[in-house]
N, C-alpha and C positions, 0 to 999 in steps of 0.2 A: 692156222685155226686150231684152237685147244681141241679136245676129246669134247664127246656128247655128254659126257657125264658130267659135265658141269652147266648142263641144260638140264638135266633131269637129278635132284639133290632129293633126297628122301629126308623130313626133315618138319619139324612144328609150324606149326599156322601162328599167326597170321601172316606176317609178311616177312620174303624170303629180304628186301632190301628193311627193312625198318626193325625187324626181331631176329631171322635168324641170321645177318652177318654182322649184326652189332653182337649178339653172344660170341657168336666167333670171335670177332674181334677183341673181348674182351679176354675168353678164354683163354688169347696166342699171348697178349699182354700180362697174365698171370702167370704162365707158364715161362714169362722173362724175368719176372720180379718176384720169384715166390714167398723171399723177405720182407717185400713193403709193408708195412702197418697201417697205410693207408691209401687210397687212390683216389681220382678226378675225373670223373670225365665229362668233356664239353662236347654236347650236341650241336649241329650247327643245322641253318637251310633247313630244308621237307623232314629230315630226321627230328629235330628240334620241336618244327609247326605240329605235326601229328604222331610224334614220338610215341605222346601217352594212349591216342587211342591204339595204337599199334602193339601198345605195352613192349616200346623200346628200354624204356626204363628199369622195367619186370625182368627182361632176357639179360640187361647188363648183370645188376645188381644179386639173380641166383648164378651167372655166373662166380660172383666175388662172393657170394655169401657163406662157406663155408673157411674165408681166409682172411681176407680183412674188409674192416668198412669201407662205401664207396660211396662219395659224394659227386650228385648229378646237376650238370650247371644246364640251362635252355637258353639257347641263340639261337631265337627262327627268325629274328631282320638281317641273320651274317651268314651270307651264301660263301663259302670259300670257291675259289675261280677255276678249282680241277672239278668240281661233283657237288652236286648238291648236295649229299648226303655226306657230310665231314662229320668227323670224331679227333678230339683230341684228348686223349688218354695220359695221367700224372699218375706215376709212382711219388710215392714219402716214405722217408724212414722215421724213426723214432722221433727224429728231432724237428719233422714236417718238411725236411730241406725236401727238394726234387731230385728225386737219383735220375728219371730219364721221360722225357717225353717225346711222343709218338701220335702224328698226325695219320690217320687214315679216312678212306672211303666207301663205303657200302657201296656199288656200283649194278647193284641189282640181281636176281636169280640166287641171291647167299654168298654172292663175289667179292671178295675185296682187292683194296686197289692201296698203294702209295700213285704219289704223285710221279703220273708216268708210266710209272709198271703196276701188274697185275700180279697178284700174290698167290703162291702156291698151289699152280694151276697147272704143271708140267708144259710139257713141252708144244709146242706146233706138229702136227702131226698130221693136216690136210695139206695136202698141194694145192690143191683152190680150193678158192674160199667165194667165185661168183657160183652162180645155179645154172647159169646158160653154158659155162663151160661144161661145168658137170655134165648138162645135160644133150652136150656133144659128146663129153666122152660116152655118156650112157648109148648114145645113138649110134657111134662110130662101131662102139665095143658091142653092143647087144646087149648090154647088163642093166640090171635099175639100180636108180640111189642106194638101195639099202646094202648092196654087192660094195657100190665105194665107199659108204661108211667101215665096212665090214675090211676090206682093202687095207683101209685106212690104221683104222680100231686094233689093238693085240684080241687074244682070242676069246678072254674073260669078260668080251663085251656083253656077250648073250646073256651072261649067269646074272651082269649086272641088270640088263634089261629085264631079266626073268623076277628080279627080285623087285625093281620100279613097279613091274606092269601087278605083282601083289600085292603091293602098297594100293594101288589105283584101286583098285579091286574093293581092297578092303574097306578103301575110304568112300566106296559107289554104297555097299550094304550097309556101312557102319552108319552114315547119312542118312539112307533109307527108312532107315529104325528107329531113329533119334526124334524126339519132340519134343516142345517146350519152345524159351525166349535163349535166345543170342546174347551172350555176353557183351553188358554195356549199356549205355544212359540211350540206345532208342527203341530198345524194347522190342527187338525184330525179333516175331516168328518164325519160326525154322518152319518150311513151304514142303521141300521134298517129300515127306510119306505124303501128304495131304494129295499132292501132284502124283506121284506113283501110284495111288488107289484112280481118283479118277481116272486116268490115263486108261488104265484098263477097261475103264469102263464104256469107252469107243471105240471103233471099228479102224481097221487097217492106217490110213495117213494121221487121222489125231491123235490116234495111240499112239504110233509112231515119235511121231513130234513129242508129245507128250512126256513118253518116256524119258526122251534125251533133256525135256526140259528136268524133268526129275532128277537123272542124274547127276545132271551137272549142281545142280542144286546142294544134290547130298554131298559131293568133293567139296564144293563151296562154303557150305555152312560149316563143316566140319572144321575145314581151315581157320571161317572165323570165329571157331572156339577153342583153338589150340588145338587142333586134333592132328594127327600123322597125315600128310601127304607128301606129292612129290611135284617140288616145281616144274613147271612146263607151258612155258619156262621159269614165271614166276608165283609166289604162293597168290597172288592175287589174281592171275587167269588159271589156277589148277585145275580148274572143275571142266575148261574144254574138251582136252583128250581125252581124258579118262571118258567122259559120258558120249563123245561118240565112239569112242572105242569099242568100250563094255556094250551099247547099245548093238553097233556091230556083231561082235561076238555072240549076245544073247540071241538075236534075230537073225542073222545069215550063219551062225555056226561055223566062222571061220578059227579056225586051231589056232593054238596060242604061239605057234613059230609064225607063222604069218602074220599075228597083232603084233610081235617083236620086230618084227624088220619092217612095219608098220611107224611103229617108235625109232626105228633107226631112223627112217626116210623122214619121218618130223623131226628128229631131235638134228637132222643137219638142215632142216629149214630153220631151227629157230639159232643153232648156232651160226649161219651165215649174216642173220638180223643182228646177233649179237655184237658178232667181229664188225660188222661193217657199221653198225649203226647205236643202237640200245637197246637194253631190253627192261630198261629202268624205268619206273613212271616219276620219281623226282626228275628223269633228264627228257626225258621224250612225251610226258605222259599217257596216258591206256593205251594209244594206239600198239606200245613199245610194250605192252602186258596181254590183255586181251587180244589186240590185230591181230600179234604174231602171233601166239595163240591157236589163234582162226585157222592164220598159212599154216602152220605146222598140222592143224587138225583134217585139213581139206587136201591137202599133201597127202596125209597117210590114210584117209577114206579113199582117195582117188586109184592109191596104189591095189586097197584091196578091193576093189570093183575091177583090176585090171585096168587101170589105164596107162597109156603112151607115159616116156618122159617129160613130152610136151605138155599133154594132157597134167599131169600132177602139177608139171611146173604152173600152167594156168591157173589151175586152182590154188596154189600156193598163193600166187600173185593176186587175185578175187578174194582171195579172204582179209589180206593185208590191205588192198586197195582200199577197201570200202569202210575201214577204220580208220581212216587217214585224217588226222584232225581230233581224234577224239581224247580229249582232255581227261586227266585223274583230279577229279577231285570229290573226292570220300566224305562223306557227312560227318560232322564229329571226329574225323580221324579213323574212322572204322571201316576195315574192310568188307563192308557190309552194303551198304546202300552209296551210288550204285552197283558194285562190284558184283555182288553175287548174281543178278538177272545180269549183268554182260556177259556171264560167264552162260548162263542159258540159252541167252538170244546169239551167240557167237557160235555154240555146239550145232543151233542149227544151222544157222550164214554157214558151216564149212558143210554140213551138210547138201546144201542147197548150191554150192563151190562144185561141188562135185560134182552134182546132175551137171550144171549148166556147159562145164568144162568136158562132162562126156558127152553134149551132146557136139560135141565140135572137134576138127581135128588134131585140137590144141595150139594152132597158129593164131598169133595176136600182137598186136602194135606196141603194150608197152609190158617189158620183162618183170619179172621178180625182183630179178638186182636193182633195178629202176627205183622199184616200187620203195625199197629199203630207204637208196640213196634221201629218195622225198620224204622221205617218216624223218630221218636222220635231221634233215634241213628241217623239217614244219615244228620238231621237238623243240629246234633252238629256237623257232619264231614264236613258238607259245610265250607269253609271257609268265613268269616264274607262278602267279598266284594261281594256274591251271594245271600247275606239274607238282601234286601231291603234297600243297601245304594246306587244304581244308581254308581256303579262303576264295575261293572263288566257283562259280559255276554253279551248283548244289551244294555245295558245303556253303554256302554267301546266305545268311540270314536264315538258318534254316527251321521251318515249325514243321509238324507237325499238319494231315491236311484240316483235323477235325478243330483245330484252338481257331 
């Protein structure tokens, strides 16, 4: 299992599989051909179908724009058979011949992939990669998750986490503050200040709620306006951690070394999702965005309440479970409706993960790794128009409630 850090990318909205690893991907292909006079590239699958609202096209094209022109082809009926998410990238010289072409994958969280392997992701550096073992070692040894990340991790992981969890931060206020319409043909109102004033204006559990609903809100929206956040896993569930984090923080007053190894103890729930299963909504849809998400958010609420190994690992698995089935599909291609309320309603499910997991002694019938395995299997039983091509579910026919 890679490092956490390529669970938590610090990095532009909207979506980490549809905008920021097609930039990527273009950038690495520029940086091979810096002679070309001109380039190609063919979208395929869920990249293709909601490419533009994702403004797939937008990420490629300022990639190349400072060096040569780039013509974009759209193939959303040609799923290539590694990933939904294909790109095929043509250099030209002068003369339009092809000096070299270059099939890759967007594979979700800002990952890319050749067929097979995983690119420029260093080394394996977990020894396991289930949760139940982990969380015998934790039992055996006396230590929590965040100890084996840290085991794990070289020692720069803190400074990295330090600088994720201000990212979070900024994109909780920057949200807050923000008002107006959403970039794009549906006209969405940015909610969060609207939600953060009310909030306040009730008493102890609807504030409560309230607030997280706010938060998450403001990571969310921000995301779908191009704004800075950090996957977690992906730009299209970003707004879980951060808003029960910060909510944390704000209202229990826990110090920012303990919301770091907070994020440690999430970011090895959402990479064991990763390795063992997706965290792609073209392969798994939402559950493999949002769910994990949840586990990762209910994980690290759990830990800073003080709970058992067991205890977290429950709540990992309660948050994941009960997303189990839940289909991506984006209105219009935008990360927006209904992404950003999952992203609400999910900060509190991990919320509400926690209580139920502390009121128990964290023993229960089916594990975490289970829970994955099933996501993993239910992603491939979705049929393709449910995994992030804006043709089925809420994306199918979609008006408006008032025409």
């Amino acid at each position: 299992m890679k490092s956490i850090r390529e669970i938590y990318r610090i990095g532009q909205g909207p979506s980490s599989s549809h905008t920021m690893g097609p930039r990527k991907a273009a950038e690495a292909f520029l940086a091979r051909h810096p002679e070309a006079t001109s380039f190609e590239v063919t979208l395929y699958g869920s990249l293709a179908a909601t490419g533009k609202g994702h403004m797939t096209d937008v990420a490629i094209m300022n990639a190349f724009a400072d060096h040569a022109p780039v013509r974009i082809l759209w193939e959303p009926k040609i799923f290539l058979p590694f990933h939904p998410n294909g790109m095929l990238f043509k250099a030209m010289d002068a003369n339009g011949n092809i000096t070299e072409h270059w099939t890759v994958y967007s594979i979700g969280g800002g990952a890319l992939a050749e067929e097979g392997k995983t690119l420029a992701e260093g080394e394996d550096i977990y020894a396991m990669d289930s949760l139940v073992d982990i969380m015998h070692w934790c039992e055996r040894t006396g230590r929590s998750y965040w100890e084996y990340v840290q085991m794990c991790e070289d020692s720069s992981l803190w400074d990295y986490l330090s600088e994720v969890w201000k990212t979070m931060e900024a994109a909780v206020v920057r949200g807050l503050d923000q008002e107006g319409v959403l970039p794009g043909p549906l006209n969405l109102r940015r909610k969060a200040a609207s939600y953060y004033i009310k909030a306040l204006g009730y008493k102890d559990s609807l504030r409560s709620r309230g607030l997280v609903f706010a938060y998450a809100l403001a990571v969310s929206e921000e995301n779908a306006s191009g704004g800075c956040i950090v996957t977690a896993p992906t730009c299209g569930s970003c707004g879980v951690i951060p808003a029960v984090l910060y909510h944390l923080q704000q209202n229990r007053s826990f110090s920012e070394m303990r919301i770091l190894r907070a994020l440690a103890t999430a970011g090895l729930i959402g990479n064991i999702a990763r390795t063992k299963a997706s965290i792609s909504g073209a392969e798994v849809g939402c559950q493999g965005e949002v769910g994990v998400a949840c586990a990762m958010a209910s994980a690290a609420a759990t830990q800073l309440f003080g709970g058992s190994p067991a205890q977290i690992e429950y709540a990992a698995e309660m948050g994941l479970e009960h997303h189990l089935g839940m289909t991506c599909d984006p209105v219009c291609g935008l990360v927006q409706i209904p992404c950003i309320e999952r992203n609400a309603y999910a900060a509190a499910r991990a919320l509400d993960a926690n209580i139920y997991s502390t009121f128990t002694d964290g023993s229960h019938r089916v594990s975490f790794d289970k829970v994955v395995e099933v996501m993993k299997q239910t992603g491939h039983d979705l049929p393709s128009l449910y995994k992030e091509t804006g043709e089925g579910g809420l994306a199918k026919d979609y008006r408006p409630m008032d025409e």
